[in-house]
N, C-alpha and C positions, 0 to 999 in steps of 0.2 A: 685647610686644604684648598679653599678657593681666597682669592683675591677681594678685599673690602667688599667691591662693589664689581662684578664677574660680570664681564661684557657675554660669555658664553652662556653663562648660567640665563642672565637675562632673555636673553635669544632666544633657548628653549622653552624658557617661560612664556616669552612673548606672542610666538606660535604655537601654545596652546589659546592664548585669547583671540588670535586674530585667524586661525583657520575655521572654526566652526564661524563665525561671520562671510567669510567668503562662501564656505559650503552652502551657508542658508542662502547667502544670494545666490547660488548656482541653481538651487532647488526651488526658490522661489521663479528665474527664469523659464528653468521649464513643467513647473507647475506641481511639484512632487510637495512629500508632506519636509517640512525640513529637521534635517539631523540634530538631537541636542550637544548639549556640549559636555556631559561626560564623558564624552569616548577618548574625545581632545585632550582633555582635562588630565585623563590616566594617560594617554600618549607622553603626555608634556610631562607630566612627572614623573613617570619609569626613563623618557631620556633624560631627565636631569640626575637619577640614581643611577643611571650610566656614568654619565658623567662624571659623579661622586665617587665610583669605584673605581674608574681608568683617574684618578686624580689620587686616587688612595692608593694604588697598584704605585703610580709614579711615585710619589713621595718616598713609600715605602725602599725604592729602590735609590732614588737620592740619595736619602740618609744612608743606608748602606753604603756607596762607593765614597761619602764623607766622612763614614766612621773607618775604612778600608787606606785612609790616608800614608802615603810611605812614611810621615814622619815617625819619629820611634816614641814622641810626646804623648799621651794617653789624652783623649779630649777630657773636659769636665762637661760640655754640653753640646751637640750637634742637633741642629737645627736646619731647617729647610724651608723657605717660604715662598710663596706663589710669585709668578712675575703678573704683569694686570693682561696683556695682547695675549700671552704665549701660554697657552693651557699646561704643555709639557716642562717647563723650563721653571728653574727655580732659582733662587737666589740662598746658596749657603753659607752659614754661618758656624765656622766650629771654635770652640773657646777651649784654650788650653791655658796653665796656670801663667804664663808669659804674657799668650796675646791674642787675638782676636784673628778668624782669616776670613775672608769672605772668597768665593767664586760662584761661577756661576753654571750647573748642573743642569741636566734633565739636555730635549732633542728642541734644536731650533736652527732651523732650515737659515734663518739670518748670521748664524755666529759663526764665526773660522775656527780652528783648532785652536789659534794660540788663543782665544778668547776664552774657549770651555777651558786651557788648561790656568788658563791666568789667575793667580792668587792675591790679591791683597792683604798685607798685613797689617794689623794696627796693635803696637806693641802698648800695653798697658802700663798706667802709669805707678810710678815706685815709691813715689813721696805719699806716703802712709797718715802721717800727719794731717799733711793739708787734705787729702780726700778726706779722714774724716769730718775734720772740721766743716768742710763746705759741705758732706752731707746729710748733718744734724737737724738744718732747717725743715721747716713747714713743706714747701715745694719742691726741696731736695727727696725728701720721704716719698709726698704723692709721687715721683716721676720716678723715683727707684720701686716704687711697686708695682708701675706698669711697666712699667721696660723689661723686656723678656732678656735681652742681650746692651745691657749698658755698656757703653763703652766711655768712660770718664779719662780725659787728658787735664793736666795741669800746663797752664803756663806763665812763667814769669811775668810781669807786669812793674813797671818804674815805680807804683804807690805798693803794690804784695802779691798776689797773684788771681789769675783768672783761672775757673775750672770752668771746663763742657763737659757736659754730658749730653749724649746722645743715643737710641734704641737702635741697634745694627737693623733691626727688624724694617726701618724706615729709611735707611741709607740716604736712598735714590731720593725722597724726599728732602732729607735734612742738606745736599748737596743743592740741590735747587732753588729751596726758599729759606730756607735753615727754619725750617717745620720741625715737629717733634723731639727740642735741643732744648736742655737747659744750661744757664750761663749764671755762675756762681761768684760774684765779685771777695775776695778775703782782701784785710789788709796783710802787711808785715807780722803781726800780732794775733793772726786769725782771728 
């Protein structure tokens, strides 16, 4: 429901450690006994169970307008994952036996319409063969059992061929630094 590391979540955390420190200084200035810090403590974390449930309400409803798709293709998996700034907004992913779509869902004062309606596809690769070959390995296995949404492409190569893999989950990452990608070298001969 939240993002790796949730600038929000932190926030609400963080004023509960940093208000009862100002109260006491306020009550130390004018001479009062000063307030503990359980009071903070429950504040801070009933709004973060806020917060958890307006994030549960959203998803909940993501995933619906992703499984509500016109296409006529039955998904095999919809998915829906947090964006890191934007509490509401998400990034989906639905997997159908062909291909992969990504868009991106939920309310964000930053995105035009053609953006919320924009689909990316990534057609899944067909050559049967060579995925499995490239992924019998050691590091092929680990990376296939985190990846929640693999997406494996084959490509030719002058020596046999190159495979990626990649977690849709991580997109945004694996575009940037080619974080979270694994890269399979096969000969002619697998």
């Amino acid at each position: 429901l939240v993002f790796i590391i949730d600038p929000w979540m932190l926030l609400l955390l963080s004023i509960g450690l940093i208000a009862p420190f100002l109260s006491n200084l306020t009550y130390r200035e004018i001479g009062a006994t000063p307030a503990g810090y359980r009071m903070s403590a429950l504040c801070s974390l009933g709004l973060v169970l806020i917060f958890w449930c307006a994030k549960s309400v959203s998803h909940h409803s993501v995933i619906r307008e992703l499984k509500s798709r016109p296409d006529s293709t039955t998904p095999l998996q919809v998915n829906a994952f947090p964006q890191f700034l934007n509490p509401l907004a998400w990034y989906g992913v639905v997997e159908t036996p062909q291909a992969y779509h990504l868009s991106t869902k939920g309310w964000s004062p930053l995105q035009s319409e053609f953006e919320r309606r924009r689909v990316r596809t990534f057609q899944k690769s067909e050559n049967r063969t060579v995925l499995n070959a490239a992924l019998t390995g050691g590091s092929s296995q680990i990376f296939m059992n985190f990846a929640r949404c693999p997406l494996v492409q084959v490509f030719s190569t002058p020596g046999g061929y190159q495979i990626q893999a990649r977690d849709l989950r991580f997109d945004f990452a694996s575009r940037m630094r080619k974080g979270f990608m694994l890269t399979v070298e096969l000969d002619r001969n697998l």
